[in-house]
C-alpha positions in Angstrom: -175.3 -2.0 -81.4 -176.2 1.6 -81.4 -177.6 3.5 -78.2 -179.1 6.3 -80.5 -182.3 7.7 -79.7 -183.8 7.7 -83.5 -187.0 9.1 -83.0 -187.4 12.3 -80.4 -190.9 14.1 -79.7 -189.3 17.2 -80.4 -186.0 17.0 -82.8 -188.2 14.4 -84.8 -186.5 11.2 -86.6 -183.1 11.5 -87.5 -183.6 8.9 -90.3 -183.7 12.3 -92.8 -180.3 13.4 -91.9 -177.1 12.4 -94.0 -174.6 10.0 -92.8 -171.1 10.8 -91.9 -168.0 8.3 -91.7 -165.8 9.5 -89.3 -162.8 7.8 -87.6 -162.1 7.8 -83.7 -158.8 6.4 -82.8 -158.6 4.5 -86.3 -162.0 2.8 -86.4 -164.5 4.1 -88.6 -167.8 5.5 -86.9 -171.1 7.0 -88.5 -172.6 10.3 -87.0 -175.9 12.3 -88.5 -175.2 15.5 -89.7 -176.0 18.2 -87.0 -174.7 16.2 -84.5 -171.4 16.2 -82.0 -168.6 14.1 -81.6 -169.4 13.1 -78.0 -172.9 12.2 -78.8 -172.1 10.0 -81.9 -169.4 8.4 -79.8 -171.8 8.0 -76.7 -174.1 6.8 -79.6 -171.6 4.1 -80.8 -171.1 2.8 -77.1 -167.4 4.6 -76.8 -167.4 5.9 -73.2 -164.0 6.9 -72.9 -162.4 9.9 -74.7 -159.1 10.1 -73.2 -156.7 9.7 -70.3 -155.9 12.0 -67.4 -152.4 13.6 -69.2 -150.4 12.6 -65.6 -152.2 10.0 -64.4 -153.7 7.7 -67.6 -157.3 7.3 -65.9 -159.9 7.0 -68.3 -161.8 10.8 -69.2 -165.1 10.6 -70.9 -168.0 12.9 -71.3 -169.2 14.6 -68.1 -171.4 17.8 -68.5 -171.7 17.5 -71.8 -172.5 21.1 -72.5 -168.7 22.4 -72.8 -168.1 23.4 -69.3 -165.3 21.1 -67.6 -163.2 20.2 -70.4 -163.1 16.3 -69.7 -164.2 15.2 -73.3 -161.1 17.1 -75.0 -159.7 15.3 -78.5 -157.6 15.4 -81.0 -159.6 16.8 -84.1 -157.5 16.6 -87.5 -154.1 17.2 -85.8 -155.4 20.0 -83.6 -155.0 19.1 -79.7 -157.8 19.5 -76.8 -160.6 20.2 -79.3 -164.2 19.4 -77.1 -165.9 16.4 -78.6 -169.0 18.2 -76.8 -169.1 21.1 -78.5 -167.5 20.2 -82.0 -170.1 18.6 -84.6 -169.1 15.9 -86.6 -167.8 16.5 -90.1 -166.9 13.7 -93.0 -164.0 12.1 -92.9 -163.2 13.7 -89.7 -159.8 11.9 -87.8 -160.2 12.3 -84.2 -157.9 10.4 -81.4 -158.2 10.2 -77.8 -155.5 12.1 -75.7 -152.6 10.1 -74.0 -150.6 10.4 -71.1 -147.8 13.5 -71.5 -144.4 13.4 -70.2 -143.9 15.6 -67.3 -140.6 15.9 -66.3 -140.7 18.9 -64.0 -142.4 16.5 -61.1 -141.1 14.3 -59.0 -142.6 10.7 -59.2 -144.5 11.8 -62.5 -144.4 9.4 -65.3 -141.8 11.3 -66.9 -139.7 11.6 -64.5 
């Protein structure tokens, strides 16, 4: 079921915009051209975008305008890319981030 606002008083109807199949984490989504990452995943119902790197509590969208950094992918093989600032393009692979090894602290998962 899709959360997607499809008719705005001032951005209009985005029933004239194309269609793009992207995949998130394997699964195939559809976004409208012009429009982000975090909002056709927001759109789609997907609420987390990653886990904390140490700790592997869920991350999702926070400000929303590029700011903190929570919403970070994986975009085509490129690491911390900001599904809030990054527009959606065909065929696009994005992956959430996982939990890193970190060996350098004590009582970390990698240690």
């Amino acid at each position: 079921m899709s959360q997607r606002i499809d008719r705005h008083p001032v951005l209009g109807s985005i029933g004239d915009r194309k269609q793009l199949p992207f995949y998130y984490n394997g699964s195939v989504y559809t976004a409208y051209e012009g429009e982000t990452i975090a909002g056709a995943l927001l759109a789609a119902g997907v609420r987390t975008l990653r886990v904390h790197e140490e700790k592997g509590t869920p991350r999702g969208i926070y400000c929303n305008i590029g700011h903190c950094y929570e919403c970070r992918v994986h975009v085509d093989g490129v690491p911390t890319v900001r599904a809030c600032m990054t527009l959606v393009q065909e065929g696009m692979q994005v992956n959430a981030g996982s939990v890193l090894p970190t060996p350098l602290k004590k009582g970390g998962r990698g240690a």
